[in-house]
C-alpha positions in Angstrom: 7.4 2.3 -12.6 8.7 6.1 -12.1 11.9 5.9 -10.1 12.6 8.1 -7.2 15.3 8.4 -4.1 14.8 7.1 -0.8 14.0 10.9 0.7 11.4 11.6 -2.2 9.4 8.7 -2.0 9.0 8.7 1.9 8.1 12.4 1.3 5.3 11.7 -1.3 4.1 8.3 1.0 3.9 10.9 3.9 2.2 13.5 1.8 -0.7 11.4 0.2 -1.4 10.6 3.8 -1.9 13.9 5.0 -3.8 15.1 2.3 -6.1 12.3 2.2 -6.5 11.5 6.3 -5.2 14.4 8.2 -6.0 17.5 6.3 -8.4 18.7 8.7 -6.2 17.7 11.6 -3.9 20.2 13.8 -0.2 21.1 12.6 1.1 18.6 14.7 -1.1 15.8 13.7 -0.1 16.5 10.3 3.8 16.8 11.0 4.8 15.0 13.6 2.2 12.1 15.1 2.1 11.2 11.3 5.7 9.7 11.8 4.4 8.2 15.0 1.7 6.2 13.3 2.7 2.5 13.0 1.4 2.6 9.2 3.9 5.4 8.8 6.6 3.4 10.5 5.9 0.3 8.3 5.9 2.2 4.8 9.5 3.7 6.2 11.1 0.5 7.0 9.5 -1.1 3.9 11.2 2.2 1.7 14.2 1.9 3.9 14.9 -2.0 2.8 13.7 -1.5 -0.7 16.5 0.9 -1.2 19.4 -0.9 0.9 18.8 -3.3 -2.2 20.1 -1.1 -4.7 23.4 -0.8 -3.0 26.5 -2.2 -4.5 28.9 -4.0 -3.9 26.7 -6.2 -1.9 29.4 -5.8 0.9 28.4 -2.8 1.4 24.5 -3.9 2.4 25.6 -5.7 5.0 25.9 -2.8 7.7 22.7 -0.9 6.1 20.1 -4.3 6.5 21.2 -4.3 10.4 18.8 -1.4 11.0 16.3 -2.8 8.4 15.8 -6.1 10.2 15.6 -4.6 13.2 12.5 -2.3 12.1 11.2 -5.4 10.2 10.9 -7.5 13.4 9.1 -4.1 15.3 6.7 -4.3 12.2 5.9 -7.4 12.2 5.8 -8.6 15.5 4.4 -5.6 17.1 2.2 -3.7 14.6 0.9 -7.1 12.5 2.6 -5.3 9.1 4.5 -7.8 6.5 5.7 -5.9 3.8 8.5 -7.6 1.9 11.5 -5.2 0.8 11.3 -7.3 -2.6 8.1 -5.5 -3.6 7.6 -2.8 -5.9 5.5 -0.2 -4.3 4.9 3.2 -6.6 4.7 6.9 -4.4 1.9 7.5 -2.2 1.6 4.1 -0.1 -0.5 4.5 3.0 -1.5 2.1 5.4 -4.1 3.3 7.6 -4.4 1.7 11.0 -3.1 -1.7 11.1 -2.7 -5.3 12.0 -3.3 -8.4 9.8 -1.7 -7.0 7.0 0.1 -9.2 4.7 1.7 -7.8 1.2 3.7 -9.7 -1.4 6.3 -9.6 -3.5 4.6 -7.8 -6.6 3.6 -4.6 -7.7 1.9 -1.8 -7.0 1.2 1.8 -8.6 1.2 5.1 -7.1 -1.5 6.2 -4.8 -2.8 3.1 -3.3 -4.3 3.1 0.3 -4.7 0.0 2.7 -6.5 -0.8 5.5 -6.6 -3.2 8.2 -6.6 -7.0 7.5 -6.0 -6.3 3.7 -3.9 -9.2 2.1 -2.4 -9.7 -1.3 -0.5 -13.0 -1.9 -0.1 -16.2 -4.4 -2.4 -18.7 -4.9 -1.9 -22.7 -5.7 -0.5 -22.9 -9.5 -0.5 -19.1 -9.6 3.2 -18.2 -9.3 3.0 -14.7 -10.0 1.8 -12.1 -7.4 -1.1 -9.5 -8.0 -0.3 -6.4 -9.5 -1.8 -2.9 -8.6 -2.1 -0.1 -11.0 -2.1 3.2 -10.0 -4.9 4.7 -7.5 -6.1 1.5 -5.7 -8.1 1.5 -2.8 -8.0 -1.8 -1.0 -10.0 -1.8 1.9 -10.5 -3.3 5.8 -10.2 -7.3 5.3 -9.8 -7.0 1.7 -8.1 -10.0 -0.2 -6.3 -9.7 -3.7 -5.0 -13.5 -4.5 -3.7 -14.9 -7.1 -1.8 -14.1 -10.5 -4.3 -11.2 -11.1 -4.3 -7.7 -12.3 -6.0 -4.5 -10.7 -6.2 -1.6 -12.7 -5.8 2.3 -11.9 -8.6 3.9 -10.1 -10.0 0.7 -8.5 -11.9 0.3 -5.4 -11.7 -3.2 -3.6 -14.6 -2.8 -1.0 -14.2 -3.9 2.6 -13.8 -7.9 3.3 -14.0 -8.7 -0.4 -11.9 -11.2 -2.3 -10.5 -10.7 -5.4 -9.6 -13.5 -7.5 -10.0 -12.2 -10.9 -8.6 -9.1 -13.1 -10.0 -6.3 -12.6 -10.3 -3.5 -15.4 -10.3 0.4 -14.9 -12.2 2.7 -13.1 -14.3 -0.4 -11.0 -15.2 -0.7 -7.6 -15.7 -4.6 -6.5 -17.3 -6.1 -3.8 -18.4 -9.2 -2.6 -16.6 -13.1 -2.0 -15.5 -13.5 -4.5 -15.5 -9.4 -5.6 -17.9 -8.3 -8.3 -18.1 -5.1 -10.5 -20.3 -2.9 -9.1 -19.7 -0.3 -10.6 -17.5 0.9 -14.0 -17.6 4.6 -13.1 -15.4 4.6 -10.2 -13.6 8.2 -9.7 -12.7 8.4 -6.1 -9.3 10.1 -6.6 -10.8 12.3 -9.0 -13.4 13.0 -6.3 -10.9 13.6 -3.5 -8.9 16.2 -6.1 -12.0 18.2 -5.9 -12.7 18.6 -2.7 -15.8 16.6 -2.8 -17.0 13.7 0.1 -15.8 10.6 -1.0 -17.7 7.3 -0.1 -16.3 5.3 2.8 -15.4 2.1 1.7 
């Protein structure tokens, strides 16, 4: 996974959200109630404890996880966002709106948006937890359990369950998800300009 400071990968997380939710919204949308948004907030503290990881000696951590538990607790408890600082999470996470969001300890590409209620977590004799490529859309109420793997450019439709790889360029749907379709281009859409599909 491409490695980048603290600073740059808040700036790219903050970026993919404006260009993808609030491109058509006034300057101060854009720049300043973006920061104000609790998916914003979450993805910060998430970034902010991912990196007080990386700091040696472990003395040192001490002092910097003080802040970092303090935004955990505001995260969880008061916008409904678990996002552990274990987790590897590429540039460009969004969460849009929030509440009932749970995300575990595995990985995740670049690009990948989440709504409301979306889940990814272990299942019974499945140690291992999901992992995202790059450009995944997961949305409201979705589910990705299990030891299973998501490919780039992947749409997980609204409410569905995912409990099985999924290859490339699919969007899924259903309980438990289905391919739908093997032609999915919804980043390649957005890039363009064009009116993507609400999922």
């Amino acid at each position: 996974m491409q490695k980048m400071g603290l600073i740059s990968l808040i700036k790219a997380d903050v970026k993919f959200k404006q260009q993808w939710f609030l491109s058509q919204k006034s300057w101060f949308t854009r720049n300043v109630r973006v920061f104000l948004e609790p998916g914003t907030i979450a993805v910060i503290v998430y970034r902010y404890g991912s990196w007080a990881r990386t700091i040696k000696p472990a003395l040192l951590r001490i002092p910097l996880y003080i802040p970092y538990a303090l935004g955990k607790v505001l995260v969880v408890l008061g916008f409904g966002i678990y996002i552990p600082s274990k987790a590897k999470i590429g540039p460009g996470f969004v969460i849009h709106n929030f509440s009932n969001i749970f995300i575990s300890e595995g990985e995740i590409g670049g690009n990948c948006i989440v709504f409301q209620g979306v889940t990814t977590g272990h299942l019974r004799e499945q140690p291992e937890p999901p992992k995202l490529g790059d450009n995944v859309f997961l949305g409201a109420g979705a589910k990705v359990l299990g030891s299973v793997k998501i490919g780039d450019n992947v749409v997980v439709g609204a409410n569905s369950v995912v409990i099985s790889d999924v290859p490339d360029n699919c969007t899924v749907m259903g309980n438990p998800a289905r391919i739908i379709s093997r032609e999915t281009n919804w980043m390649a859409e957005k890039r363009e300009g064009k009116k993507v599909v609400n999922y």
